[in-house]
NUGUDREN-536212 format. One record per residue: residue number from 1; x, y, z of N, C-alpha, C in turn. Coordinates in nm, 4 decimals, always signed. Last residue first. Example, Ala and Ser with C-alpha at 12.3 -4.5 7.8 and 13.67 -1.06 7.14 Angstrom:
2
{pos: 2 | n_u: +1.2850 | n_v: -0.2250 | n_w: +0.7080 | ca_u: +1.3670 | ca_v: -0.1060 | ca_w: +0.7140 | c_u: +1.2900 | c_v: +0.0030 | c_w: +0.7870}
{pos: 1 | n_u: +1.3190 | n_v: -0.5690 | n_w: +0.7800 | ca_u: +1.2300 | ca_v: -0.4500 | ca_w: +0.7800 | c_u: +1.3200 | c_v: -0.3300 | c_w: +0.7800}
***
This chain:
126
{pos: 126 | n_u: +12.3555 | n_v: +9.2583 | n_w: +9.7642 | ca_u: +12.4247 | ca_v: +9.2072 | ca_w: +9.6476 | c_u: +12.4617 | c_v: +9.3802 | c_w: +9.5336}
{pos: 125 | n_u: +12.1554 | n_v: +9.2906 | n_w: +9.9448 | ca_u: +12.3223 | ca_v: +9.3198 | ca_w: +9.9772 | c_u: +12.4025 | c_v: +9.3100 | c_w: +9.8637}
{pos: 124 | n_u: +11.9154 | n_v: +9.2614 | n_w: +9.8433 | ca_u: +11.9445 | ca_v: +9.3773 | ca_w: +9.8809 | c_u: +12.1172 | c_v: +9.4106 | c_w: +9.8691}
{pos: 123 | n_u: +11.9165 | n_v: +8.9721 | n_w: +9.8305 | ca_u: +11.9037 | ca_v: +9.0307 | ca_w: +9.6709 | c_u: +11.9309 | c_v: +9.1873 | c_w: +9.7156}
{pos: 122 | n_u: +11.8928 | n_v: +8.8944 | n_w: +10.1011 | ca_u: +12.0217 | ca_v: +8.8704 | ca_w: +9.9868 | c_u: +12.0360 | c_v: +8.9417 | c_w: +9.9000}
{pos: 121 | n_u: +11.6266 | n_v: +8.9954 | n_w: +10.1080 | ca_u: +11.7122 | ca_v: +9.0924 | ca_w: +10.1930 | c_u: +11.8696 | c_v: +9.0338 | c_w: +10.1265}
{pos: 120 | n_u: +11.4991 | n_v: +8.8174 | n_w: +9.9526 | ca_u: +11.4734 | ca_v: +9.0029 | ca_w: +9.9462 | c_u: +11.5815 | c_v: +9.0871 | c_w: +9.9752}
{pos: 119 | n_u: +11.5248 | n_v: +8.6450 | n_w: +10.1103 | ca_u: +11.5672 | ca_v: +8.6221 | ca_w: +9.9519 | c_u: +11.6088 | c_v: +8.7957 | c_w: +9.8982}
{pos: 118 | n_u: +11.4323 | n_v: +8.6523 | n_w: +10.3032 | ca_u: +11.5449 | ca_v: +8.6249 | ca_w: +10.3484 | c_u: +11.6553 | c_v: +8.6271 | c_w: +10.1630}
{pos: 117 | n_u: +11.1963 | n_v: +8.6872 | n_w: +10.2199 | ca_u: +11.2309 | ca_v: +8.7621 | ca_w: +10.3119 | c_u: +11.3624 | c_v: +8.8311 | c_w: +10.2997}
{pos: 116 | n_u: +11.1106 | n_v: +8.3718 | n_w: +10.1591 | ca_u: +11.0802 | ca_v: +8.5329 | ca_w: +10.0398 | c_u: +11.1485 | c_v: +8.5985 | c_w: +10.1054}
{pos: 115 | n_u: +11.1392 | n_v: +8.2543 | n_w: +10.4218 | ca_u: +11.1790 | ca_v: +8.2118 | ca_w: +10.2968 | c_u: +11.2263 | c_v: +8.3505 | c_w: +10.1428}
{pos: 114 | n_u: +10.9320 | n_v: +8.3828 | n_w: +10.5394 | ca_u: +11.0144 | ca_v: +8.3916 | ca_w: +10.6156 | c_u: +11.1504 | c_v: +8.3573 | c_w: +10.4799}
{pos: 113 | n_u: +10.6904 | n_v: +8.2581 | n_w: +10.3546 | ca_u: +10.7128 | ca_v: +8.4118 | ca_w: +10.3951 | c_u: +10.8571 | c_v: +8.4770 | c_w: +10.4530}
{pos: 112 | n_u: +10.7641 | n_v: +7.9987 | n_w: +10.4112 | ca_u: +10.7304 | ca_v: +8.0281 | ca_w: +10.3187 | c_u: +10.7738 | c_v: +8.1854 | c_w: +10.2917}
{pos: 111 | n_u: +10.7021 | n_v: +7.9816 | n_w: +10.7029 | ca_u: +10.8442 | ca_v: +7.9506 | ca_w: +10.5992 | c_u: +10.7982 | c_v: +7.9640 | c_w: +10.4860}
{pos: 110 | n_u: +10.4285 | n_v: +8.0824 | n_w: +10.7011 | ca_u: +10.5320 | ca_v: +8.0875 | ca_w: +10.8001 | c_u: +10.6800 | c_v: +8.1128 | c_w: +10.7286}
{pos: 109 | n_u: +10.3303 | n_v: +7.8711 | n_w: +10.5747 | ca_u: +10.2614 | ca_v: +7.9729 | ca_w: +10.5708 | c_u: +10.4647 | c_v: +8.0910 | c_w: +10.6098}
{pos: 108 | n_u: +10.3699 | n_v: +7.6096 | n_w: +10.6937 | ca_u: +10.4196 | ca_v: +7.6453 | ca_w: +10.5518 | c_u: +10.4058 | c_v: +7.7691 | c_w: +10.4970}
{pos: 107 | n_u: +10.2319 | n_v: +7.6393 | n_w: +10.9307 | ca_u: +10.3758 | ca_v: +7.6701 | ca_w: +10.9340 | c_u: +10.4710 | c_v: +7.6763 | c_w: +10.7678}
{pos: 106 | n_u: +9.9578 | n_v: +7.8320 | n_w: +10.9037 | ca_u: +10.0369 | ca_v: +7.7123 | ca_w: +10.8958 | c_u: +10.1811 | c_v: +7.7283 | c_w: +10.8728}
{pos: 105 | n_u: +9.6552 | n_v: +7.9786 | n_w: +10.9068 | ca_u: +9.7892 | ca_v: +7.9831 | ca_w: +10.9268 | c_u: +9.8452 | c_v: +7.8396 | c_w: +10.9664}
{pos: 104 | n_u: +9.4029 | n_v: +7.9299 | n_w: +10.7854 | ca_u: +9.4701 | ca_v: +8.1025 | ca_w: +10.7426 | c_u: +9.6476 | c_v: +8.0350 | c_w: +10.8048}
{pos: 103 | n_u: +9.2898 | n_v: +7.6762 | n_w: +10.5957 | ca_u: +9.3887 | ca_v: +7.7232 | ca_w: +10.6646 | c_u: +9.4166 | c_v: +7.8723 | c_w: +10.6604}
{pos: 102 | n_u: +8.9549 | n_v: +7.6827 | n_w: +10.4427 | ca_u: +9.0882 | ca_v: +7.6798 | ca_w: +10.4080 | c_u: +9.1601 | c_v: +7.7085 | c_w: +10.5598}
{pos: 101 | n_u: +8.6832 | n_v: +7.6708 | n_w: +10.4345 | ca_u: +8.7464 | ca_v: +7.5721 | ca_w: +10.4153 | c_u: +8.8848 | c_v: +7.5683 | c_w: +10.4329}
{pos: 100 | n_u: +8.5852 | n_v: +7.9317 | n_w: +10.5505 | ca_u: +8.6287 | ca_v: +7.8911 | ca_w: +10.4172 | c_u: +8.6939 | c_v: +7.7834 | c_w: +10.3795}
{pos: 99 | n_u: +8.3938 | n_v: +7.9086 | n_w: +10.7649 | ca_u: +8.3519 | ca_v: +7.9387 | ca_w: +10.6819 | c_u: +8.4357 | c_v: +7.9131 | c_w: +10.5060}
{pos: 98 | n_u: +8.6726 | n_v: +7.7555 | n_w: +10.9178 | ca_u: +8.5283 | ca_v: +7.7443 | ca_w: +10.8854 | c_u: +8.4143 | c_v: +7.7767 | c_w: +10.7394}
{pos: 97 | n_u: +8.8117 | n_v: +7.9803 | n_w: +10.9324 | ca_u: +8.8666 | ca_v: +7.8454 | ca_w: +10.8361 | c_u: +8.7230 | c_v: +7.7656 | c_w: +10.7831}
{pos: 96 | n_u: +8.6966 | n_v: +8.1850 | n_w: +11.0749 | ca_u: +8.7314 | ca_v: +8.1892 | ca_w: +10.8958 | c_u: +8.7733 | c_v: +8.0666 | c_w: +10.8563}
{pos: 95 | n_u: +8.6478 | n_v: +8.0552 | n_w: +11.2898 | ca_u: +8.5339 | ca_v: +8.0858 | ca_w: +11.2471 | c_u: +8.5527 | c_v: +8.1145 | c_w: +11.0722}
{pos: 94 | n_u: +8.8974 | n_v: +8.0373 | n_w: +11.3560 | ca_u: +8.8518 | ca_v: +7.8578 | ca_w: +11.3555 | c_u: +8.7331 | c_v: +7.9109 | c_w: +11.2970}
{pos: 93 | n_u: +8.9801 | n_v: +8.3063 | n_w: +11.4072 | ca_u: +9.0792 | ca_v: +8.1971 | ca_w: +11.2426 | c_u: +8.9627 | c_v: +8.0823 | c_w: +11.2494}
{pos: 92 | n_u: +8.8356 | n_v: +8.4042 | n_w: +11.6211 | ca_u: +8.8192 | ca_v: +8.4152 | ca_w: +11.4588 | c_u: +8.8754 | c_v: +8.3420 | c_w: +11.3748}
{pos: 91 | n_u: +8.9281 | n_v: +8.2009 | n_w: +11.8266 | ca_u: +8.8071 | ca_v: +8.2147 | ca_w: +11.7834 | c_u: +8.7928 | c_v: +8.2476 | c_w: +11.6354}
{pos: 90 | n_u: +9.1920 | n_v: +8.2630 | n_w: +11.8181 | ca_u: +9.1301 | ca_v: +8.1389 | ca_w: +11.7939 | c_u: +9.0213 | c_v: +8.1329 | c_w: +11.7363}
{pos: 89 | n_u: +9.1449 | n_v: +8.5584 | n_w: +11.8561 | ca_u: +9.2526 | ca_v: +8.5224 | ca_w: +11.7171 | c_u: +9.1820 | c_v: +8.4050 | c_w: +11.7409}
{pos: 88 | n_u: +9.0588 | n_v: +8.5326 | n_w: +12.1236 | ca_u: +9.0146 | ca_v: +8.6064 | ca_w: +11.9979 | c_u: +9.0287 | c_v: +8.5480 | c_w: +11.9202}
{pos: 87 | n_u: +9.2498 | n_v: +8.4177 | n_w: +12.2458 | ca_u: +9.1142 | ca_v: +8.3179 | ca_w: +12.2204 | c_u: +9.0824 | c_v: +8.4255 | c_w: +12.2077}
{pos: 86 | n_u: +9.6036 | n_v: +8.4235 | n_w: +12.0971 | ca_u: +9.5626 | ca_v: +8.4629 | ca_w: +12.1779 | c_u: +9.3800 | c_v: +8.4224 | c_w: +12.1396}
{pos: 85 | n_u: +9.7788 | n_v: +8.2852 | n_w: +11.9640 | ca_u: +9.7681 | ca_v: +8.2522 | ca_w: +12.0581 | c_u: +9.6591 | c_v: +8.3234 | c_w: +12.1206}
{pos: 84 | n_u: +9.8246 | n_v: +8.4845 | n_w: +11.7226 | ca_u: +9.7613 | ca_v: +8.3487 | ca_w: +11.6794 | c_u: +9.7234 | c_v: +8.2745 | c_w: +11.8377}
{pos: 83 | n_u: +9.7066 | n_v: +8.8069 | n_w: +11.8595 | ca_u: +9.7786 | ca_v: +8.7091 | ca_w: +11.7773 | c_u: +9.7178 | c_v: +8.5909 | c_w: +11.7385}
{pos: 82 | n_u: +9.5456 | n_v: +9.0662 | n_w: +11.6932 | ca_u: +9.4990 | ca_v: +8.9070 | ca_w: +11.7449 | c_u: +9.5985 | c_v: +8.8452 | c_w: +11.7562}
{pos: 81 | n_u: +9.5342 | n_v: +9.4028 | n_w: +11.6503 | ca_u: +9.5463 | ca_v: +9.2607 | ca_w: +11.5960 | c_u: +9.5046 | c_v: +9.1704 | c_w: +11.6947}
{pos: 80 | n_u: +9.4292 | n_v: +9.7423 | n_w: +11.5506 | ca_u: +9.4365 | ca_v: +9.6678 | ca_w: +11.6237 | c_u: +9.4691 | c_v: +9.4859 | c_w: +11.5816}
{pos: 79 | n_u: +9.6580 | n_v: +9.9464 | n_w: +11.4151 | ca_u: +9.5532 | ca_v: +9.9236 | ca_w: +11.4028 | c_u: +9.5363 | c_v: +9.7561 | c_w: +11.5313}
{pos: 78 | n_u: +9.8654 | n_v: +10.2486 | n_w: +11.2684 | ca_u: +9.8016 | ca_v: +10.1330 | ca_w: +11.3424 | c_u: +9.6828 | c_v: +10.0963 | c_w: +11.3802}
{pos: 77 | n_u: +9.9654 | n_v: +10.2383 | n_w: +10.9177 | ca_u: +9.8886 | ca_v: +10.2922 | ca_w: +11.0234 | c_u: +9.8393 | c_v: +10.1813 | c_w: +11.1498}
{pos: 76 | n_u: +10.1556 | n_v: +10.3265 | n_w: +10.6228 | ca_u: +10.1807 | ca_v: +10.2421 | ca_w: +10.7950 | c_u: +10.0863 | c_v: +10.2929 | c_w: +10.8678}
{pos: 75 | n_u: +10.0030 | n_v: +10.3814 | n_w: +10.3529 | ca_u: +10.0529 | ca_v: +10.3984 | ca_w: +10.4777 | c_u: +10.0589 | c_v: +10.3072 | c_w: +10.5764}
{pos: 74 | n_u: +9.8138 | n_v: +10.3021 | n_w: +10.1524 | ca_u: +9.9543 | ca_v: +10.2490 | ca_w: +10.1469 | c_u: +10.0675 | c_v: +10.2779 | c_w: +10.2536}
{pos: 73 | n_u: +9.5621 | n_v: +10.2482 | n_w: +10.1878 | ca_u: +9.5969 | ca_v: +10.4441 | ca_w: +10.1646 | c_u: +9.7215 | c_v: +10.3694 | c_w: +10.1180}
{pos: 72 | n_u: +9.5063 | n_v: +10.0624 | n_w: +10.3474 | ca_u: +9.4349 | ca_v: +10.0896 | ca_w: +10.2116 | c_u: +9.5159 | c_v: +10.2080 | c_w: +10.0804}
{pos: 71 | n_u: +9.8013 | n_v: +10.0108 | n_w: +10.5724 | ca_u: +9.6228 | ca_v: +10.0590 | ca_w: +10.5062 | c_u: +9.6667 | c_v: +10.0575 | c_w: +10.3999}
{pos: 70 | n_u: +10.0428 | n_v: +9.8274 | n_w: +10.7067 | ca_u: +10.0029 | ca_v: +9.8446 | ca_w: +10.5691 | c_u: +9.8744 | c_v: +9.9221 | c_w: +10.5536}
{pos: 69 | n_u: +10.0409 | n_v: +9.8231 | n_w: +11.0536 | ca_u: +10.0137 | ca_v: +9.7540 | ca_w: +10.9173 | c_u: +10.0294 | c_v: +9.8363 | c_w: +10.7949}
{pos: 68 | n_u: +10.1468 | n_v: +9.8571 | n_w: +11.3768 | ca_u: +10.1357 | ca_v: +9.9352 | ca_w: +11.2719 | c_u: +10.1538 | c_v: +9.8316 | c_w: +11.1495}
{pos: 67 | n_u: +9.9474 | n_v: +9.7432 | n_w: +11.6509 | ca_u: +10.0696 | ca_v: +9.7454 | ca_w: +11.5701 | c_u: +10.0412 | c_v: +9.8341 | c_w: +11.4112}
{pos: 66 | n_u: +9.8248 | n_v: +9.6622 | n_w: +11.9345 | ca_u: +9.8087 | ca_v: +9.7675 | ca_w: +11.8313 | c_u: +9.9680 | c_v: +9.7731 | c_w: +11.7774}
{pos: 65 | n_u: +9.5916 | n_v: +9.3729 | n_w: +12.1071 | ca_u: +9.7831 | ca_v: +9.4123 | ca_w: +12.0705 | c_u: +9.6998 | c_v: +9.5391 | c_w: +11.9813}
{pos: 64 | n_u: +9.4209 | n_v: +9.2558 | n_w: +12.3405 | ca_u: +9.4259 | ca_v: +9.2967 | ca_w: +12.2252 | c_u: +9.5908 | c_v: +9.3514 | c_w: +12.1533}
{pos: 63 | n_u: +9.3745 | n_v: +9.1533 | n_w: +12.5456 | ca_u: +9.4740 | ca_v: +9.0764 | ca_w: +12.4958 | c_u: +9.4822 | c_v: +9.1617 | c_w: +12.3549}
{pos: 62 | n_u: +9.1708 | n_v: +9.3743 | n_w: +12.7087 | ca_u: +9.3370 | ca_v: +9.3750 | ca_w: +12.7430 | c_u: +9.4011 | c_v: +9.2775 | c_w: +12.6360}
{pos: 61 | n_u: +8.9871 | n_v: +9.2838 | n_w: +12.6023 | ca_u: +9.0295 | ca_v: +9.4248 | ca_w: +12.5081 | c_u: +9.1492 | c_v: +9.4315 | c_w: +12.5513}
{pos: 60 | n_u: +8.8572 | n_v: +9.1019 | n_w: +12.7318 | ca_u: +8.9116 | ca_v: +9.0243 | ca_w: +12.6086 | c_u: +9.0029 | c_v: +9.1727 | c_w: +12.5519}
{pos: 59 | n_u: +8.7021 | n_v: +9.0810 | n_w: +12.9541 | ca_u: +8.8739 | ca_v: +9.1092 | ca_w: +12.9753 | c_u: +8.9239 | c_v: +9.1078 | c_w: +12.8077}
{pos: 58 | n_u: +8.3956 | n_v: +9.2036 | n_w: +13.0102 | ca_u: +8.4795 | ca_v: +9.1325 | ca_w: +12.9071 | c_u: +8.6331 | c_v: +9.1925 | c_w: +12.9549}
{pos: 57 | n_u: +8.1651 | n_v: +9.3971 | n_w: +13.0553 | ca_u: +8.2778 | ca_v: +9.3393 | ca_w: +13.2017 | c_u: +8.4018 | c_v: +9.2432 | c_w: +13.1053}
{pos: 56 | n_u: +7.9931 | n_v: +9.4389 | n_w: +12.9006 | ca_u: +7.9731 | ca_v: +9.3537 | ca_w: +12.9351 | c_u: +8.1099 | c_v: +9.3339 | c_w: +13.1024}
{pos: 55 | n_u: +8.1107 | n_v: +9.6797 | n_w: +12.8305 | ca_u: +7.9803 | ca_v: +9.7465 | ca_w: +12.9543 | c_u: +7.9489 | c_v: +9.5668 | c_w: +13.0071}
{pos: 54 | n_u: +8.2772 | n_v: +9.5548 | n_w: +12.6642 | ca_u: +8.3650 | ca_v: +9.6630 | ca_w: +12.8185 | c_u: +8.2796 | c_v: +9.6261 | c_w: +12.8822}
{pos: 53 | n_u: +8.1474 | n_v: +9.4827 | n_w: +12.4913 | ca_u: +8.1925 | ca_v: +9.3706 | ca_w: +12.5827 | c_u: +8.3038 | c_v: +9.4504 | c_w: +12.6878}
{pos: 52 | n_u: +8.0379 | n_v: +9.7086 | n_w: +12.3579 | ca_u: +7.9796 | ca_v: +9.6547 | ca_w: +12.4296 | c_u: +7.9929 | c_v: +9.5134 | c_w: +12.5019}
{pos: 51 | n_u: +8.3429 | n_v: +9.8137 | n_w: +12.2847 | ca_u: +8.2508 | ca_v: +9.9030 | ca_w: +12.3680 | c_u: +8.0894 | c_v: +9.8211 | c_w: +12.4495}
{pos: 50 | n_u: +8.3608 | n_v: +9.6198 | n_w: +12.0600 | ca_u: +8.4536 | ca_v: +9.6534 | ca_w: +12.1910 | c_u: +8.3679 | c_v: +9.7267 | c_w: +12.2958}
{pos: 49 | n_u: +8.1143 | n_v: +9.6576 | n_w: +11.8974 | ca_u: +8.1555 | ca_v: +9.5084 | ca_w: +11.9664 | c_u: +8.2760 | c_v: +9.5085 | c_w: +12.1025}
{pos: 48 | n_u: +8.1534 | n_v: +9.9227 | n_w: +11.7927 | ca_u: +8.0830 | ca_v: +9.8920 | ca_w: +11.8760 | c_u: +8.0689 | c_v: +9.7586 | c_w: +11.9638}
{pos: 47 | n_u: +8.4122 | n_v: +9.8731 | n_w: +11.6443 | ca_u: +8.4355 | ca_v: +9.9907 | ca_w: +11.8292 | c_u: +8.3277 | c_v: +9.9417 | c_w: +11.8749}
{pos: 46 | n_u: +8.4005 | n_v: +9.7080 | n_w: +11.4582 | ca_u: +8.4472 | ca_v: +9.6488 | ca_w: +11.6087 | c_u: +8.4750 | c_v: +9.7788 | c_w: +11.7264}
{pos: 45 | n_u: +8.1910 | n_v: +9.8337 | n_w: +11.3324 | ca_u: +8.1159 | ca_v: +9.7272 | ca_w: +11.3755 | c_u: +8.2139 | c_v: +9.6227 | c_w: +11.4981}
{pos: 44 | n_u: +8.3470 | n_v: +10.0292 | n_w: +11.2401 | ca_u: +8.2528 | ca_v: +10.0752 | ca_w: +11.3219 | c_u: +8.1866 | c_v: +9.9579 | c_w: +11.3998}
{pos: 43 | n_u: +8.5498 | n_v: +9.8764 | n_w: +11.0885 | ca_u: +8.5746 | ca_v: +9.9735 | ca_w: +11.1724 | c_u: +8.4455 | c_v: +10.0067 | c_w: +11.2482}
{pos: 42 | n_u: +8.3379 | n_v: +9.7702 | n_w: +10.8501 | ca_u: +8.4322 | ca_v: +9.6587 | ca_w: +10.9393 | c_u: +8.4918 | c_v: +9.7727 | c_w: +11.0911}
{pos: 41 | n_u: +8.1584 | n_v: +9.8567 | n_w: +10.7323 | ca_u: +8.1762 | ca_v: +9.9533 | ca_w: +10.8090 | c_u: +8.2502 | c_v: +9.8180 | c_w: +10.9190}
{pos: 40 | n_u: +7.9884 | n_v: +9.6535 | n_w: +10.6076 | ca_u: +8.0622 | ca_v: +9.7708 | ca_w: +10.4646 | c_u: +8.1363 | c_v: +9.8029 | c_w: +10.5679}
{pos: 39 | n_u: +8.0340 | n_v: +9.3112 | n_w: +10.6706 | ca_u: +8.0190 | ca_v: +9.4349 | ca_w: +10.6628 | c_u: +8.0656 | c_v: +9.5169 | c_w: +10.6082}
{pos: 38 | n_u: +8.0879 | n_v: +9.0270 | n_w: +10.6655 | ca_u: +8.0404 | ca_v: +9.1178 | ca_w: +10.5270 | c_u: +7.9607 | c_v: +9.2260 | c_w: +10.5674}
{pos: 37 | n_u: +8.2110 | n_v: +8.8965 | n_w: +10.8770 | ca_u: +8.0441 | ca_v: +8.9790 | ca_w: +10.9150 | c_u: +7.9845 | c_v: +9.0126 | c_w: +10.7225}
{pos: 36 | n_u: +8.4373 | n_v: +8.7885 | n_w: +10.8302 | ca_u: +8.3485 | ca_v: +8.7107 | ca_w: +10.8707 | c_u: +8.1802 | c_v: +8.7776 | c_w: +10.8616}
{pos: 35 | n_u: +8.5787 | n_v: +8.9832 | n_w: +10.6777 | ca_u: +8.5342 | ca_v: +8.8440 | ca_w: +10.5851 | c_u: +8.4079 | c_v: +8.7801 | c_w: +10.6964}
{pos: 34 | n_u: +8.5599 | n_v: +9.2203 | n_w: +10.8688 | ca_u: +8.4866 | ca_v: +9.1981 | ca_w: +10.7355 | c_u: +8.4878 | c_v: +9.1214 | c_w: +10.6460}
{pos: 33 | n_u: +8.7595 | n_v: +9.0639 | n_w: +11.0908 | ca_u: +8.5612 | ca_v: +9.0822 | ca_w: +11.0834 | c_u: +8.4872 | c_v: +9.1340 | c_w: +10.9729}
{pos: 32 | n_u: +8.9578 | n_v: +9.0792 | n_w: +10.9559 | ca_u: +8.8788 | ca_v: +8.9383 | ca_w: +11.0112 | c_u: +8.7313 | c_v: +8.9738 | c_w: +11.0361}
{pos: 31 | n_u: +9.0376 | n_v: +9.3873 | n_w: +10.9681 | ca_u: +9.0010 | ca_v: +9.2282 | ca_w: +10.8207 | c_u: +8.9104 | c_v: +9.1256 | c_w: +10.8465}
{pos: 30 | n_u: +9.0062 | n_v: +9.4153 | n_w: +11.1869 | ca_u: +8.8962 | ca_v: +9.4369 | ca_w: +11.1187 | c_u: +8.9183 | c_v: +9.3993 | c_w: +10.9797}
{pos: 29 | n_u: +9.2179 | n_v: +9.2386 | n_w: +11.2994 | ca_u: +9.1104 | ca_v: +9.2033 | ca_w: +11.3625 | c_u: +8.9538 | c_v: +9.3085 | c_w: +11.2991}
{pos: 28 | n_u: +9.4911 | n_v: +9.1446 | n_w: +11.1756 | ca_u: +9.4150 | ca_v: +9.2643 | ca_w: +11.1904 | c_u: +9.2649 | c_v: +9.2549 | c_w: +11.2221}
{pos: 27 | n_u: +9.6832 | n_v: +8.9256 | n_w: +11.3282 | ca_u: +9.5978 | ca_v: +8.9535 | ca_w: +11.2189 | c_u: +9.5170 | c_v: +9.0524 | c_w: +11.2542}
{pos: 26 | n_u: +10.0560 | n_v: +8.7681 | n_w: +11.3864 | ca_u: +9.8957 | ca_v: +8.8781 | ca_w: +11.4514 | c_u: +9.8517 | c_v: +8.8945 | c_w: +11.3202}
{pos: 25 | n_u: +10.1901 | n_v: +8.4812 | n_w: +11.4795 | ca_u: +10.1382 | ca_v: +8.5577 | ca_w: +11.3680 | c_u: +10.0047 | c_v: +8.6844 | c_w: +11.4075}
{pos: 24 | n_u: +10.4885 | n_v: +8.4647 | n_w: +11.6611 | ca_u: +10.3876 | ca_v: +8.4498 | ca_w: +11.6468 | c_u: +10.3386 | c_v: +8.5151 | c_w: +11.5695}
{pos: 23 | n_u: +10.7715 | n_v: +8.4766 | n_w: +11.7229 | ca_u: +10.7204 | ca_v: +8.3529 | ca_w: +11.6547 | c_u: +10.5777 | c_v: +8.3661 | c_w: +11.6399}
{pos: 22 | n_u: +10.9097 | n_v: +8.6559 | n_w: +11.8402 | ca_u: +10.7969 | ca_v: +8.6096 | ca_w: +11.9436 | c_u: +10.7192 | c_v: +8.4563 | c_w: +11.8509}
{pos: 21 | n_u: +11.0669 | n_v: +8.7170 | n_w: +11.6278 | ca_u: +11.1508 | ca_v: +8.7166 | ca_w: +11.7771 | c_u: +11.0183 | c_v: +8.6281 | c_w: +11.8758}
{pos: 20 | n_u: +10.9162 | n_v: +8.7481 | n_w: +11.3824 | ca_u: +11.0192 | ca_v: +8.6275 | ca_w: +11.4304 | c_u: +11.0556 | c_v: +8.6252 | c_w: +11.5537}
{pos: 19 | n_u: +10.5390 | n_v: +8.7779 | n_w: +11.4246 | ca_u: +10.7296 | ca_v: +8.8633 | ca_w: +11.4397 | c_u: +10.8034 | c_v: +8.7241 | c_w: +11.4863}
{pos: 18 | n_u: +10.4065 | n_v: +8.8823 | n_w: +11.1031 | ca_u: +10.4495 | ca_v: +8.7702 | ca_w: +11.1536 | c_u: +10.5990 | c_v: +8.8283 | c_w: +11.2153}
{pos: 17 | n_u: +10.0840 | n_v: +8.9841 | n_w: +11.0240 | ca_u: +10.2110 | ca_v: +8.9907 | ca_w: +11.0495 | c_u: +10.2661 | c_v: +8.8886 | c_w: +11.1064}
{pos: 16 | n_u: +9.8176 | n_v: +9.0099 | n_w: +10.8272 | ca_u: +9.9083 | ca_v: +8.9464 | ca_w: +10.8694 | c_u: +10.0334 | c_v: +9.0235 | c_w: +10.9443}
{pos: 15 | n_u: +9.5020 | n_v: +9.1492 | n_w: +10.6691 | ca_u: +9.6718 | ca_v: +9.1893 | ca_w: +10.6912 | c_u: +9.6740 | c_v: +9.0892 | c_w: +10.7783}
{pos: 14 | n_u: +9.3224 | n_v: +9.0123 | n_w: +10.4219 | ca_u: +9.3572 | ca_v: +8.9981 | ca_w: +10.5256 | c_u: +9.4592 | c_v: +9.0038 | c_w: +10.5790}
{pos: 13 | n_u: +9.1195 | n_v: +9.1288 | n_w: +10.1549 | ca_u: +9.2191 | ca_v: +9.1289 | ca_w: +10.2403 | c_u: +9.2452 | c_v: +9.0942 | c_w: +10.3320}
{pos: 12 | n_u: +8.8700 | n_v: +8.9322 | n_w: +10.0052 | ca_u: +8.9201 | ca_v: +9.0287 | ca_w: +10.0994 | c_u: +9.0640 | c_v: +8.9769 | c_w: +10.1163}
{pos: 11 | n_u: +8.8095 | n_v: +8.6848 | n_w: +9.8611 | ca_u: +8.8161 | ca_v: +8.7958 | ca_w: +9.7743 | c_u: +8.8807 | c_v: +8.9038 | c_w: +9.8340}
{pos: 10 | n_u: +8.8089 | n_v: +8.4756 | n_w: +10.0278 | ca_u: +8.7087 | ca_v: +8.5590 | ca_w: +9.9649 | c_u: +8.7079 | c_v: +8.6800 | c_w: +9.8821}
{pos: 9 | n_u: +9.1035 | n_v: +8.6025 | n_w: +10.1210 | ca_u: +9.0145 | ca_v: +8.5119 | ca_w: +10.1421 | c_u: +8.8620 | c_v: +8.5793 | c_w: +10.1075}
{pos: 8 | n_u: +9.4872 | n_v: +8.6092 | n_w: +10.1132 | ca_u: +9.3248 | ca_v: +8.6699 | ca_w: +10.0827 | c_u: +9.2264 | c_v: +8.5455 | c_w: +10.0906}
{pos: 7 | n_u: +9.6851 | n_v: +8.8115 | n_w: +10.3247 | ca_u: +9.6381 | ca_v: +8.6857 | ca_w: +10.2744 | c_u: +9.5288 | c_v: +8.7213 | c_w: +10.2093}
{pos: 6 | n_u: +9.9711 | n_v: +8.9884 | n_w: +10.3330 | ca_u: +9.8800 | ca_v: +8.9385 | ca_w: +10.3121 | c_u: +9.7917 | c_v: +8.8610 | c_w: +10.2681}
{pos: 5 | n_u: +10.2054 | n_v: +9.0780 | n_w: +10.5855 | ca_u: +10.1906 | ca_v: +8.9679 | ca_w: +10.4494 | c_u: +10.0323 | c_v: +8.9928 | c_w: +10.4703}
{pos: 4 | n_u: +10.5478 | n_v: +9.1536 | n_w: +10.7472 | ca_u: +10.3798 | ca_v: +9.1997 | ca_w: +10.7238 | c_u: +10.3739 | c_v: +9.1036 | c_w: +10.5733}
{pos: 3 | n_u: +10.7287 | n_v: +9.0617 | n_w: +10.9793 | ca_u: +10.7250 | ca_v: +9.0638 | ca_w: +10.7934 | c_u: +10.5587 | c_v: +9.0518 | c_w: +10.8289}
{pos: 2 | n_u: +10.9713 | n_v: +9.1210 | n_w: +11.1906 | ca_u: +10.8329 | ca_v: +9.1150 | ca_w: +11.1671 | c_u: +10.8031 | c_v: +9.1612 | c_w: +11.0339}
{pos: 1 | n_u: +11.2556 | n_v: +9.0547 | n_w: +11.3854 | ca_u: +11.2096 | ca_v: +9.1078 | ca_w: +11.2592 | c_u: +11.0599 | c_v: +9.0779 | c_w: +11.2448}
***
């Protein structure tokens, strides 16, 4: 199962997912770069960062994952993520915790979400 969530930080959005079968949390990797950059054009500022760590020779675009999130619009659209394992995702969470003092992910995080879920889906069968 995989429970989409969002976090906020700074005021931004930041999509989440979390798949139980793999245990791991992916994050939308142009959320993350428009808390970290405060760019208007979070989309344009990671084709060009992808495109110039290709011409660099960079392996980093193979760990990339594409899963379908939540947009703006309220549609399922896909988009690219990070998991939590993967030294993207490191990189950016240790650069947003950084900058914000705060934890993006923790296992209270986790159960917490996983917790609501499981409440949702009781309150369904009933």
């Amino acid at each position: 199962m995989m429970i989409n969530s969002i976090k906020i930080f700074e005021e931004k959005e930041v999509r989440t997912l979390w798949d139980e079968k793999s245990e791991k949390w992916f994050v939308s990797i142009i959320d993350v770069i428009e808390v970290l950059t405060d760019s208007d054009r979070p989309r344009k500022y990671w084709s060009d960062l992808k495109s110039k760590l290709k011409k660099e020779g960079s392996e980093m675009s193979e760990k990339i994952g594409h899963l379908k999130m939540k947009a703006s619009d309220g549609k399922m659209r896909f988009t690219d993520v990070a998991s939590q394992c993967g030294s993207m995702a490191k990189v950016a969470r240790e650069a947003l915790e950084l900058k914000t003092g705060k934890k993006v992910v923790t296992k209270l995080n986790a159960k917490s979400i996983l917790q609501e879920q499981k409440k949702l889906e009781s309150e369904d069968d009933e």
